[in-house]
PDB file of N, CA, C, O and CB in Angstrom:
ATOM      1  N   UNK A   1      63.820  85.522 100.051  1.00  0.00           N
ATOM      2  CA  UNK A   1      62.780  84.946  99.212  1.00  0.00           C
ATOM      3  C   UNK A   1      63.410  83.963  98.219  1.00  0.00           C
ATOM      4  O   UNK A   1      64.501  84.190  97.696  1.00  0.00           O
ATOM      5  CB  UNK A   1      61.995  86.060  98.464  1.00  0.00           C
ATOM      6  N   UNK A   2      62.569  82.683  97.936  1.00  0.00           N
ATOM      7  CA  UNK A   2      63.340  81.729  97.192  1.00  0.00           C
ATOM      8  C   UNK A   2      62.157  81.900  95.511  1.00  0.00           C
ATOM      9  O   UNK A   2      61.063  82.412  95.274  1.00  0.00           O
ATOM     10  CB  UNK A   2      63.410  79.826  98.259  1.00  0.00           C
ATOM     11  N   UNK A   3      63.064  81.237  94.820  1.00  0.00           N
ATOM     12  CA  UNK A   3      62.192  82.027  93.074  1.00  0.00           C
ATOM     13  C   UNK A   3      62.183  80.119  93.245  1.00  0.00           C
ATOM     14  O   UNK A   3      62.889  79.160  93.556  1.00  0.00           O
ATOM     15  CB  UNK A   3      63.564  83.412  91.016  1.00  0.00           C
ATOM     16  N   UNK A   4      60.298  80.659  92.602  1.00  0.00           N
ATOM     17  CA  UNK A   4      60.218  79.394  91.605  1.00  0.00           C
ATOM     18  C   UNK A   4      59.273  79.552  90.279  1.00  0.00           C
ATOM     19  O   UNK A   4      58.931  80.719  90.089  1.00  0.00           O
ATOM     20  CB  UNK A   4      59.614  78.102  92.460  1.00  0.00           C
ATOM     21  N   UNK A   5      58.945  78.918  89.638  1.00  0.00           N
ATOM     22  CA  UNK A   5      58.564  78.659  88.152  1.00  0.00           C
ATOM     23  C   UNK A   5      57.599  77.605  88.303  1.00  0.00           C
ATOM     24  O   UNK A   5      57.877  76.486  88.736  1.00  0.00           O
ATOM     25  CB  UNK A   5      59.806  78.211  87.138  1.00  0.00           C
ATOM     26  N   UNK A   6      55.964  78.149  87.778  1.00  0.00           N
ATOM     27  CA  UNK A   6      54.417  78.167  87.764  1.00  0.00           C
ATOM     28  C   UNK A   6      54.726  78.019  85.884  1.00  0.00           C
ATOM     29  O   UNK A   6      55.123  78.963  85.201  1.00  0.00           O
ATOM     30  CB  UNK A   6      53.392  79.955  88.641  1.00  0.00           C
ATOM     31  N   UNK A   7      54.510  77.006  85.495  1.00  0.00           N
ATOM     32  CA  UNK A   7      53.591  76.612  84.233  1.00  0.00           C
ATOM     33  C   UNK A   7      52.457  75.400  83.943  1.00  0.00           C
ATOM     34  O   UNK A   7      52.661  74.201  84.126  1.00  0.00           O
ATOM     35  CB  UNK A   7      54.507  76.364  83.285  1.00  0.00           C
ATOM     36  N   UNK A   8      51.299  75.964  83.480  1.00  0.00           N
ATOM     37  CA  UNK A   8      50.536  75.312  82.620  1.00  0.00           C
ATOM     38  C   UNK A   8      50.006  75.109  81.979  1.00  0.00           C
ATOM     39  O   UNK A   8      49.852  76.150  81.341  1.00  0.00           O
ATOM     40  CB  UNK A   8      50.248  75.070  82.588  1.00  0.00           C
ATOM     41  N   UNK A   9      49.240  74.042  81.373  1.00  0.00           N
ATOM     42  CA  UNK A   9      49.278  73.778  79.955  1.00  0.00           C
ATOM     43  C   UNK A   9      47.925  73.598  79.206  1.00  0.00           C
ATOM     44  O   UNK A   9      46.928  73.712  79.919  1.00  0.00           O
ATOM     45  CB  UNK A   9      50.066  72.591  79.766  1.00  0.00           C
ATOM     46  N   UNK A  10      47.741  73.356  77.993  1.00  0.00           N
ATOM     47  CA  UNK A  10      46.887  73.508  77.476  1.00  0.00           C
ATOM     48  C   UNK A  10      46.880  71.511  76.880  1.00  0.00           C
ATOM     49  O   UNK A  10      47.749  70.860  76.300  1.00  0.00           O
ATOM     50  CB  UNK A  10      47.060  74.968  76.512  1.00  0.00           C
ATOM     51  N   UNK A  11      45.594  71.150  77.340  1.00  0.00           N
ATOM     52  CA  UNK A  11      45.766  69.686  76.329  1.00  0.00           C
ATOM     53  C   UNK A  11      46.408  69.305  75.377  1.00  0.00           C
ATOM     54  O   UNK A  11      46.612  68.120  75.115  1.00  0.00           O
ATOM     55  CB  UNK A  11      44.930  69.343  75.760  1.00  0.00           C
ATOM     56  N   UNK A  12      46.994  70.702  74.441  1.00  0.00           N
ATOM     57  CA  UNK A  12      47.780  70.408  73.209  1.00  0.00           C
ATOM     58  C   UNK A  12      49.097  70.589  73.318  1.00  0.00           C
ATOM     59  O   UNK A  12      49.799  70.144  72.409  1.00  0.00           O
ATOM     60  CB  UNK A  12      47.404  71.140  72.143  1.00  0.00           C
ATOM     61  N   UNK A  13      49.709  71.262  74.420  1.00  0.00           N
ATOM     62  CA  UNK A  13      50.566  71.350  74.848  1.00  0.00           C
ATOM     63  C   UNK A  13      51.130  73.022  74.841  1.00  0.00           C
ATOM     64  O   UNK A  13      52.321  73.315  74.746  1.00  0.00           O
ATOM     65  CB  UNK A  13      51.166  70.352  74.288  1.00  0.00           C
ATOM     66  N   UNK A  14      50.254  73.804  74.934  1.00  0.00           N
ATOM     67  CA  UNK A  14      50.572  75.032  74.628  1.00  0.00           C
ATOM     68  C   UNK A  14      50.847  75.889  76.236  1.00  0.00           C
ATOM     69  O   UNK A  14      50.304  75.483  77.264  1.00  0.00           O
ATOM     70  CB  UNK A  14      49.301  75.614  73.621  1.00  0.00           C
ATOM     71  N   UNK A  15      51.715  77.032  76.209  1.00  0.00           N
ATOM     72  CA  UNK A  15      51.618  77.770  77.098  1.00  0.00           C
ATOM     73  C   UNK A  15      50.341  78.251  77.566  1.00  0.00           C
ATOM     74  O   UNK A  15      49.547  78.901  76.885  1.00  0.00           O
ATOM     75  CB  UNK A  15      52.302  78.564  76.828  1.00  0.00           C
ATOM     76  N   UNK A  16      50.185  77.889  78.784  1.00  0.00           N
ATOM     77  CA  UNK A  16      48.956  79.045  79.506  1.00  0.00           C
ATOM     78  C   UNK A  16      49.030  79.699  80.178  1.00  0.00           C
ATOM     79  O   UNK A  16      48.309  80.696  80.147  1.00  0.00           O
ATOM     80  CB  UNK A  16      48.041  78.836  80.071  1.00  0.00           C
ATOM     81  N   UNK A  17      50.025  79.478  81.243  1.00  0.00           N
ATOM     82  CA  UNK A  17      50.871  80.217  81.900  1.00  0.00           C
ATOM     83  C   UNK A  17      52.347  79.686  82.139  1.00  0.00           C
ATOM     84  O   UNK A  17      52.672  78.512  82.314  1.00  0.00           O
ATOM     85  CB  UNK A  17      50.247  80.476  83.041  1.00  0.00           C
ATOM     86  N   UNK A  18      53.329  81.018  82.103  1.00  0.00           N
ATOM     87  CA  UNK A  18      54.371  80.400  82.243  1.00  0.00           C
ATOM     88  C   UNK A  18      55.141  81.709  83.385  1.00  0.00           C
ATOM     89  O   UNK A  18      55.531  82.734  82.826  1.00  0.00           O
ATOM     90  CB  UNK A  18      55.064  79.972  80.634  1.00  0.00           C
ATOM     91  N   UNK A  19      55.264  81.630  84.483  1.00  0.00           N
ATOM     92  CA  UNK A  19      55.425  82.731  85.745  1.00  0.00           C
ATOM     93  C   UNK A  19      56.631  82.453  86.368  1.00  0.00           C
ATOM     94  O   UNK A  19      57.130  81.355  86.123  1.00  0.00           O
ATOM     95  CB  UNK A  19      54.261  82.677  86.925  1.00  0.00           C
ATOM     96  N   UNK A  20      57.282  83.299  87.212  1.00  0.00           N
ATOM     97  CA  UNK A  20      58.187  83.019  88.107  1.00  0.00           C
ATOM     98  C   UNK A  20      57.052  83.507  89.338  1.00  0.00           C
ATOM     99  O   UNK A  20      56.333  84.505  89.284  1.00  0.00           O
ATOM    100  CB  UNK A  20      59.769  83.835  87.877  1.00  0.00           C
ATOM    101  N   UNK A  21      57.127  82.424  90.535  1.00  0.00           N
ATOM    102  CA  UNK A  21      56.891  83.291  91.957  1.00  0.00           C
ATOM    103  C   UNK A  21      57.607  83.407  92.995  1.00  0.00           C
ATOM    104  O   UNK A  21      58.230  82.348  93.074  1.00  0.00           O
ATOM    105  CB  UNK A  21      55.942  82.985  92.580  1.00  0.00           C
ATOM    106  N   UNK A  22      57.979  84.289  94.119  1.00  0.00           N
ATOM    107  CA  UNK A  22      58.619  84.257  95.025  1.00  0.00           C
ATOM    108  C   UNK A  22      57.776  84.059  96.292  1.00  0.00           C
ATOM    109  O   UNK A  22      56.747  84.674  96.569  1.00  0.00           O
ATOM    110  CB  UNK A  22      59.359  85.263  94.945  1.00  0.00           C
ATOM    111  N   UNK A  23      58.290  83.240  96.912  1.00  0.00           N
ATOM    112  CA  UNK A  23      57.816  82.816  98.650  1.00  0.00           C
ATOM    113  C   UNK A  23      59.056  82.604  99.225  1.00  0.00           C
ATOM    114  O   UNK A  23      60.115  82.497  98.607  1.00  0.00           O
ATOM    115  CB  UNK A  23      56.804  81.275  98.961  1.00  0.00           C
ATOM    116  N   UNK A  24      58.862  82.531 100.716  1.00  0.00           N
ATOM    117  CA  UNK A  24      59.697  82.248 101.970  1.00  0.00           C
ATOM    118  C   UNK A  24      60.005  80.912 102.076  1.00  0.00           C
ATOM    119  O   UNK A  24      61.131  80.554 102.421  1.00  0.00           O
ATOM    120  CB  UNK A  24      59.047  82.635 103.225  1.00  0.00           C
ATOM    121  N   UNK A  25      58.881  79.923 101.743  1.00  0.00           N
ATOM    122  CA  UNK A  25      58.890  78.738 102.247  1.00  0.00           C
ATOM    123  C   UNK A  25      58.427  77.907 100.333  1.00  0.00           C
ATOM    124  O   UNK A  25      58.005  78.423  99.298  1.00  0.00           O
ATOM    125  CB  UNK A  25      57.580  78.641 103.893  1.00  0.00           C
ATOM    126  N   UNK A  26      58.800  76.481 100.707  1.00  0.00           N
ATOM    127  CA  UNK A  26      58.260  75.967  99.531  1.00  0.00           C
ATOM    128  C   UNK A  26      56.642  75.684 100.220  1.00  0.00           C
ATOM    129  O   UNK A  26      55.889  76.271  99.442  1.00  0.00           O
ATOM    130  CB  UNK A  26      59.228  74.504  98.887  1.00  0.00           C
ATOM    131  N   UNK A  27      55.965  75.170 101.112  1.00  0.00           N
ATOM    132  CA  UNK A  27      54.535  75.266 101.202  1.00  0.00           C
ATOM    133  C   UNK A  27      53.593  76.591 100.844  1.00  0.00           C
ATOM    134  O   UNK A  27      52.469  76.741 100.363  1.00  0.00           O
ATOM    135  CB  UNK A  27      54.323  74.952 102.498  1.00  0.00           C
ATOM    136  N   UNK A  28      54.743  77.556 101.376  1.00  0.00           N
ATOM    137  CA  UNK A  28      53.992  78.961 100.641  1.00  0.00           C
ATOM    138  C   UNK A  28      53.834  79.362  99.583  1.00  0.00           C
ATOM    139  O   UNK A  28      53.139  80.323  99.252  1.00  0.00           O
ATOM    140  CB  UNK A  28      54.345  79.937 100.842  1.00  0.00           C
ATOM    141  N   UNK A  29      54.750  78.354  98.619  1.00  0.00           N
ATOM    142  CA  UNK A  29      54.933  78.560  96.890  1.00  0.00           C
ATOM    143  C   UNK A  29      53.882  77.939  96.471  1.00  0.00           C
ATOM    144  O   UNK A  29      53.123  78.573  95.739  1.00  0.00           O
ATOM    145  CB  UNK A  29      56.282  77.910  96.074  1.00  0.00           C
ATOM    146  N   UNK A  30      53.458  76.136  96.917  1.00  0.00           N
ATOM    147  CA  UNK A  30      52.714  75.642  96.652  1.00  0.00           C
ATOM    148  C   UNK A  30      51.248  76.721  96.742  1.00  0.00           C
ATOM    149  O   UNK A  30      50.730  76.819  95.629  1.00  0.00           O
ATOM    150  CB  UNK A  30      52.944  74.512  97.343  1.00  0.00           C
ATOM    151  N   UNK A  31      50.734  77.279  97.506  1.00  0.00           N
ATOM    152  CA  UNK A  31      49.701  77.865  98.374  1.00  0.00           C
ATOM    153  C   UNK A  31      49.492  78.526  97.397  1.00  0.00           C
ATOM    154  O   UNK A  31      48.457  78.450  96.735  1.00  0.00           O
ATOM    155  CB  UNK A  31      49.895  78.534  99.723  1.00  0.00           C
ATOM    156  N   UNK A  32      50.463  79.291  97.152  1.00  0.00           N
ATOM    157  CA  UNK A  32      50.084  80.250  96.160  1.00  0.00           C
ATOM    158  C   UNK A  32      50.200  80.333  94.251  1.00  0.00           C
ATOM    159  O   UNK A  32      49.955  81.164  93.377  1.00  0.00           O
ATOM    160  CB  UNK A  32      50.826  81.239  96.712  1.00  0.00           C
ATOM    161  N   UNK A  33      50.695  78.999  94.330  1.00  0.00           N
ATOM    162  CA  UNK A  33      50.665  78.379  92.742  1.00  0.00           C
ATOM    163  C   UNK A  33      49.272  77.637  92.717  1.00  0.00           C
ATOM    164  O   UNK A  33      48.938  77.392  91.558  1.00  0.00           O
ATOM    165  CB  UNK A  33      52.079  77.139  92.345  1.00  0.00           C
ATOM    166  N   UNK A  34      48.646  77.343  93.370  1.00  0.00           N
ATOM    167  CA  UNK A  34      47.228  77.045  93.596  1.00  0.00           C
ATOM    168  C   UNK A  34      46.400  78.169  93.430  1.00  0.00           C
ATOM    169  O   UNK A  34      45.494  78.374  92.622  1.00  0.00           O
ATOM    170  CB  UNK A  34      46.990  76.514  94.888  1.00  0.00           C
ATOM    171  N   UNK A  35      46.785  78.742  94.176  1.00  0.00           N
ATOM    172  CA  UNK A  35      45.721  80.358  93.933  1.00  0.00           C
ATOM    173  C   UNK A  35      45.695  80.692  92.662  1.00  0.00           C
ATOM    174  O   UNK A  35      44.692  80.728  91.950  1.00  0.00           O
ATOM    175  CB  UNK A  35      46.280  81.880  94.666  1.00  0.00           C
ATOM    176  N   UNK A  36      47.109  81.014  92.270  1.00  0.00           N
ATOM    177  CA  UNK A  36      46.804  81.416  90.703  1.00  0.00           C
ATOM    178  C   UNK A  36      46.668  80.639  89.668  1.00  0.00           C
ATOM    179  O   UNK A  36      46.643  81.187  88.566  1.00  0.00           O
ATOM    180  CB  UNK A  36      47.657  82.124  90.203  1.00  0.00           C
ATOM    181  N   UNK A  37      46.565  79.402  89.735  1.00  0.00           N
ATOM    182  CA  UNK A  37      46.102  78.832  88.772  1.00  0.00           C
ATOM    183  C   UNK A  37      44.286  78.449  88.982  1.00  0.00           C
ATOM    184  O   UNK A  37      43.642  77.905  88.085  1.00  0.00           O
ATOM    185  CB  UNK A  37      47.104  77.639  88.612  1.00  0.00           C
ATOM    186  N   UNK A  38      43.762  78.803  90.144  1.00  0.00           N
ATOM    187  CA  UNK A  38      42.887  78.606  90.462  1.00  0.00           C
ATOM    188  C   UNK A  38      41.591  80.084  89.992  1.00  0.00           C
ATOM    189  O   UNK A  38      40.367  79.965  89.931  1.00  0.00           O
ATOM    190  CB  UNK A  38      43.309  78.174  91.799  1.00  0.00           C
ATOM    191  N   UNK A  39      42.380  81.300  89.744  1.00  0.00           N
ATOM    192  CA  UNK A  39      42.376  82.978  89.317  1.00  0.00           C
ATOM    193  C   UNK A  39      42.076  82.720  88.022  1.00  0.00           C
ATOM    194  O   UNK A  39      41.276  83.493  87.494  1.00  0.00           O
ATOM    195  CB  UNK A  39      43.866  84.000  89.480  1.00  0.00           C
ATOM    196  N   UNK A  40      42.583  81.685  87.272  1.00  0.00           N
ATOM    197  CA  UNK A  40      43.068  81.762  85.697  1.00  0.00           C
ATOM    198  C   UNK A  40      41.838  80.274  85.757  1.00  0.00           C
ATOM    199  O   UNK A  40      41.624  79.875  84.612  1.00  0.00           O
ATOM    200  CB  UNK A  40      45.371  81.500  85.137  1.00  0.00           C
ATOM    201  N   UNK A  41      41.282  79.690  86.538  1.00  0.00           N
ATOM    202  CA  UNK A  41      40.671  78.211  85.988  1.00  0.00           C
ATOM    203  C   UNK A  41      40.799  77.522  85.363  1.00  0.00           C
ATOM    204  O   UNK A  41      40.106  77.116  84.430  1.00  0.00           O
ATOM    205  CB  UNK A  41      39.936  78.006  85.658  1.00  0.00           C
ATOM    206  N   UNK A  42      42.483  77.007  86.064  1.00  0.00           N
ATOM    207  CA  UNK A  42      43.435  76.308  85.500  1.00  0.00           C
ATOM    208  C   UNK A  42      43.689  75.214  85.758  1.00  0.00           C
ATOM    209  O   UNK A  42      44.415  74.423  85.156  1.00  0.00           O
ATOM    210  CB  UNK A  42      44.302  76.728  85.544  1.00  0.00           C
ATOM    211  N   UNK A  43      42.786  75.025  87.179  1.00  0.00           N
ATOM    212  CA  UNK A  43      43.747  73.901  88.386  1.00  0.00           C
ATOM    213  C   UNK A  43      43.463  72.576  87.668  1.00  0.00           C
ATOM    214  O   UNK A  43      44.143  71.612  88.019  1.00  0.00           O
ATOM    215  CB  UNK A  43      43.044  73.777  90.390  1.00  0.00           C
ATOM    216  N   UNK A  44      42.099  72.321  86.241  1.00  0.00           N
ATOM    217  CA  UNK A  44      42.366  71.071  86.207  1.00  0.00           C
ATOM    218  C   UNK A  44      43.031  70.857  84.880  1.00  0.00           C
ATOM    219  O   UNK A  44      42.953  69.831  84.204  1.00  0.00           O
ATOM    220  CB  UNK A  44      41.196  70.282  86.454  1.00  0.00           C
ATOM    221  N   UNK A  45      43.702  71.959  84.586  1.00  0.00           N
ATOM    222  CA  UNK A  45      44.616  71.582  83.546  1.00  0.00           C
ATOM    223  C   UNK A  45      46.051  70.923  83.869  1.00  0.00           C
ATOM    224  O   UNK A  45      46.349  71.151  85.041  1.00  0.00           O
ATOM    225  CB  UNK A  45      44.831  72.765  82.816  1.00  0.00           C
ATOM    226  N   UNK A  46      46.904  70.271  83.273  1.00  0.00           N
ATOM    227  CA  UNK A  46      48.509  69.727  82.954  1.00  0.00           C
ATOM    228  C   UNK A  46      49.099  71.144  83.911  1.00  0.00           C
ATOM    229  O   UNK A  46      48.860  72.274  83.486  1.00  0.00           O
ATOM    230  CB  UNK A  46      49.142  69.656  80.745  1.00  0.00           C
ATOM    231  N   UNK A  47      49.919  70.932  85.291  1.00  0.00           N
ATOM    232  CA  UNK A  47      50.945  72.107  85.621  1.00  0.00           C
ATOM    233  C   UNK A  47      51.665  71.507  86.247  1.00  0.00           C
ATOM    234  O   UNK A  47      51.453  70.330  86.538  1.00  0.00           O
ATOM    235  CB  UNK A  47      50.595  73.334  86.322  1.00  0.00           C
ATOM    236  N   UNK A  48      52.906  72.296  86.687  1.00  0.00           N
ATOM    237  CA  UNK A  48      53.842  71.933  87.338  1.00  0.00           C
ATOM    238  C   UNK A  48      54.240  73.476  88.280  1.00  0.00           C
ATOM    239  O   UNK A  48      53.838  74.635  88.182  1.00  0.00           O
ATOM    240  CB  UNK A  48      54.943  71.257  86.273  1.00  0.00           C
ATOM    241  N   UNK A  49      55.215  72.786  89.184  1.00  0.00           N
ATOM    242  CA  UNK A  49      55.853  74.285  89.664  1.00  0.00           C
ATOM    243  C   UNK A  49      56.989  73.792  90.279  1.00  0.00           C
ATOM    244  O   UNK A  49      56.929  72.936  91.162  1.00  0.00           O
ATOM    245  CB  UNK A  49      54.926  75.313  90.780  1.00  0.00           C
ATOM    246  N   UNK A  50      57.962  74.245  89.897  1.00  0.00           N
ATOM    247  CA  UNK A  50      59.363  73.467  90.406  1.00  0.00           C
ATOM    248  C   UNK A  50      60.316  74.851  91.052  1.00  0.00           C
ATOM    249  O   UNK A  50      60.352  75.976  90.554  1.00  0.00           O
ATOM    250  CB  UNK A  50      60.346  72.522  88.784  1.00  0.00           C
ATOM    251  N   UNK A  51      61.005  74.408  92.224  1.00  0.00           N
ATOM    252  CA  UNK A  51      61.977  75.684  92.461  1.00  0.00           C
ATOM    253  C   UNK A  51      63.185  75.604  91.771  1.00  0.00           C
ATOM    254  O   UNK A  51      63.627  74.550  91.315  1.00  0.00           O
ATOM    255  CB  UNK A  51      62.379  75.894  93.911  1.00  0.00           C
ATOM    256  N   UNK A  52      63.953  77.129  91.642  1.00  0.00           N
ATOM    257  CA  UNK A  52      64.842  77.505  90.964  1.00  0.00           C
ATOM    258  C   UNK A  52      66.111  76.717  91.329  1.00  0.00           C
ATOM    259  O   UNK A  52      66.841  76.340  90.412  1.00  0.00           O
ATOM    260  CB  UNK A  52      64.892  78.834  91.067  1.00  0.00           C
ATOM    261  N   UNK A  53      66.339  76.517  92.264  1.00  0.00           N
ATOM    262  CA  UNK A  53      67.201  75.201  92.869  1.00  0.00           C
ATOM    263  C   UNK A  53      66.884  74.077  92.602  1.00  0.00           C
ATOM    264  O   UNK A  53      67.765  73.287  92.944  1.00  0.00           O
ATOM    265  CB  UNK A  53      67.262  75.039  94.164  1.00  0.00           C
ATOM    266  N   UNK A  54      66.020  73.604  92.141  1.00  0.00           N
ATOM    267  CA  UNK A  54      65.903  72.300  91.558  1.00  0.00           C
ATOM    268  C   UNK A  54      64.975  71.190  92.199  1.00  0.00           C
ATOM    269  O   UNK A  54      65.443  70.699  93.227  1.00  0.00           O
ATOM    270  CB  UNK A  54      67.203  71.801  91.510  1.00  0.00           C
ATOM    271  N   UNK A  55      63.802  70.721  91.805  1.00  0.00           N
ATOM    272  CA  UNK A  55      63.263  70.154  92.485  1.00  0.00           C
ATOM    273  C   UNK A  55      61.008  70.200  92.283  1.00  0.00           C
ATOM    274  O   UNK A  55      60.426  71.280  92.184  1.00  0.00           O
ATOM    275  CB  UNK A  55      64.126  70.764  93.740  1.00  0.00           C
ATOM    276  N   UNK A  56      60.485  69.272  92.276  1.00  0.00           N
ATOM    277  CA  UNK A  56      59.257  69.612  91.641  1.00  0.00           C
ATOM    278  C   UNK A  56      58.814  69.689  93.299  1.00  0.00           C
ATOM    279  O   UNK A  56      59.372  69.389  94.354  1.00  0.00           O
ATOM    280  CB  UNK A  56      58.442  68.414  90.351  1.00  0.00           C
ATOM    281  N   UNK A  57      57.452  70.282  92.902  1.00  0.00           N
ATOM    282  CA  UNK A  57      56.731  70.388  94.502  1.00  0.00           C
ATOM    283  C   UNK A  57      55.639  70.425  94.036  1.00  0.00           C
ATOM    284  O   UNK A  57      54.704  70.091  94.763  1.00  0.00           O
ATOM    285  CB  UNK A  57      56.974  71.641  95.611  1.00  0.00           C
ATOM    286  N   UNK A  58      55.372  70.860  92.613  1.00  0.00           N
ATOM    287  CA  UNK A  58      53.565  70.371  92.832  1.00  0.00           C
ATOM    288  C   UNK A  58      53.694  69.790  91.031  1.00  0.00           C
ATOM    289  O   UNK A  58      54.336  70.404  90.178  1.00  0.00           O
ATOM    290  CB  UNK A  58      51.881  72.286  93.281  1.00  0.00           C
ATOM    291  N   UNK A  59      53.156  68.889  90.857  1.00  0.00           N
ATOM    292  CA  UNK A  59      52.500  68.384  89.161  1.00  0.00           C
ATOM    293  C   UNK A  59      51.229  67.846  89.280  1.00  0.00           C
ATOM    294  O   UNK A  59      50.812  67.135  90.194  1.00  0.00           O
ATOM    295  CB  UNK A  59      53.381  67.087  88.302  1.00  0.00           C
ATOM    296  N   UNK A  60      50.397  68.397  87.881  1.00  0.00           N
ATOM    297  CA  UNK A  60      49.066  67.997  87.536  1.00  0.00           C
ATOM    298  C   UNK A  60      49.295  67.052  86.628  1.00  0.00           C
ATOM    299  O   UNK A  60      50.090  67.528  85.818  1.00  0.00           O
ATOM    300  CB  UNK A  60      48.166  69.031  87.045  1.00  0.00           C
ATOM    301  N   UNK A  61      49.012  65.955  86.339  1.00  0.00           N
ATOM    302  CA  UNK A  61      49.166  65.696  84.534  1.00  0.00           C
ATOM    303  C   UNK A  61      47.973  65.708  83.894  1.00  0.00           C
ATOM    304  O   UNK A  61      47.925  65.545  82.675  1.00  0.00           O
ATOM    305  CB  UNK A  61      49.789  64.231  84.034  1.00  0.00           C
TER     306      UNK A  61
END
């Protein structure tokens, strides 16, 4: 399993969520950094989700 890091934000710039998730694949990270920001009715806020190795795979601004 590869770790990545789910945060987003608040217009003012505040934490709303700030998570680690684990998946197999980076499309499966995406998949499921959607879900939960989608749980929380988040998706049209400021997020990002970048893996622990380095690298963005999904941003909102």
């Amino acid at each position: 399993m590869k770790l990545y890091y789910l945060t987003a934000y608040s217009k003012t710039g505040e934490h709303l969520i700030n998570e680690t998730l684990e998946a197999e694949t980076d499309k499966e990270a995406i998949e499921n950094a959607v879900k939960r920001l989608e749980e929380e009715n988040l998706q049209e806020l400021p997020s990002r989700l970048v893996k622990s190795s380095g690298g963005m795979l999904h941003f909102h601004p």
